[in-house]
N, C-alpha and C positions, 0 to 999 in steps of 0.2 A: 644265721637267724637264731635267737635265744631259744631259747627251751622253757616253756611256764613249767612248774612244779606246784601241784598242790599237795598239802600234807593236812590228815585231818586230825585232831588232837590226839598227843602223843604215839602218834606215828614215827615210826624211823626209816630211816634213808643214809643208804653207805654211799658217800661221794670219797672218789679216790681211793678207797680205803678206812676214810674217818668214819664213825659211827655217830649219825645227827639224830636225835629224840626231839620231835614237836613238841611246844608246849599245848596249855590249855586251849588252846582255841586254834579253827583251821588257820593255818598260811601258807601265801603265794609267793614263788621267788623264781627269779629266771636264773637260770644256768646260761652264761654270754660265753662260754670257752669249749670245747671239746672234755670230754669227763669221764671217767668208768663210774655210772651211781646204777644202786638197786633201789627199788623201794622194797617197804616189809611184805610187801605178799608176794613178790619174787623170791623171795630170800626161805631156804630152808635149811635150820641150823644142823651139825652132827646129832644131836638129840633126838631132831623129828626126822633121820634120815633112818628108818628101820628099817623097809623094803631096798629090794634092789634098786630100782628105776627111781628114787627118792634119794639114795647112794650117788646115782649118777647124775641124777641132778646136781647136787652137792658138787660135786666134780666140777661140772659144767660152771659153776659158780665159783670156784677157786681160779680153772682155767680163764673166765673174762676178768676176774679180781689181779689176777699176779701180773708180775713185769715178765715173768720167765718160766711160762705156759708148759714147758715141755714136758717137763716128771707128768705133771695132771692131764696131760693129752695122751700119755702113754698108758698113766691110769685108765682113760677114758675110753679107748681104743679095747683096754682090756676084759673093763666091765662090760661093752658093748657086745662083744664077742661069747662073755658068757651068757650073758641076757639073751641074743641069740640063739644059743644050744638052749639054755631050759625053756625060753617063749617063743618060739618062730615068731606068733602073729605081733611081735615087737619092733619083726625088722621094719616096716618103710616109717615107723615113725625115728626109728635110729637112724636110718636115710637120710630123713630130713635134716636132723639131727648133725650128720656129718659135713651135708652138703651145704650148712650154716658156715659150720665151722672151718672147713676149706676154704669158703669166702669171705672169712675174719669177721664173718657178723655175728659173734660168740653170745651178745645181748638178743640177739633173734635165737642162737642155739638155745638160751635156759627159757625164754618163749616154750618153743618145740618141747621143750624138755617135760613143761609143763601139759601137754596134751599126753606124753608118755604114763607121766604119774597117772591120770586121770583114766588113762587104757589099762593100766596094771590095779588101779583099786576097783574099774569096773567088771577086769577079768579073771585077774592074778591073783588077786588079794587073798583067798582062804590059803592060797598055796605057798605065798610071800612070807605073812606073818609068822613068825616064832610060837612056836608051839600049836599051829594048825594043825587041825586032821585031814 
């Protein structure tokens, strides 16, 4: 069954790896084949990764992007574990997190990954940022 795709102007979307920029106006396309794509508000660059858990995002977005997952799952594994030691209340969303990723639905991990962000600027955040007191 296809996939619809909407994109609203100048919107981007990674299929496969390629980098697509919408033009001026929205459009509609189906996806007919199996694909690795992001759209842009999944997607968080090295720039906007400053926090921990935005870091691990990041990862999580390399890991469902590559052919040969492994280095970034070790990364993954590793960030998780410190995340752990400084924030307990991070574990069951890194649960979730893992128990994605075990079941190769790495596009559901950066999902999950995405409610962790949202835990860590609602709780972590003075303690995250560079140069907080």
């Amino acid at each position: 069954m296809p996939l619809r795709i909407e994109l609203k102007p100048f919107e981007r979307l990674i299929i496969n790896g390629a980098a697509i920029r919408n033009g001026e106006r929205r459009a509609a396309f189906l996806i007919e084949t199996e694909c690795k794509f992001l759209r842009e508000s999944e997607i968080i660059t090295e720039s906007e990764a400053d926090t921990p858990c935005k870091r691990l995002h990041l990862t999580l977005t390399v890991i469902y992007l590559t052919e040969e997952p492994t280095g970034p799952l070790a990364l993954f594994y590793a960030q998780a574990a410190e995340l752990v030691r400084q924030a307990p209340g991070t574990a069951p969303y890194l649960a979730a997190i893992q128990q994605e990723l075990e079941a190769g639905r790495h596009h559901a991990a950066i999902k999950r990954a995405r409610d962790l962000v949202a835990y860590e600027r609602a709780h972590l955040a003075p303690a995250a940022e560079p140069g907080a007191a």
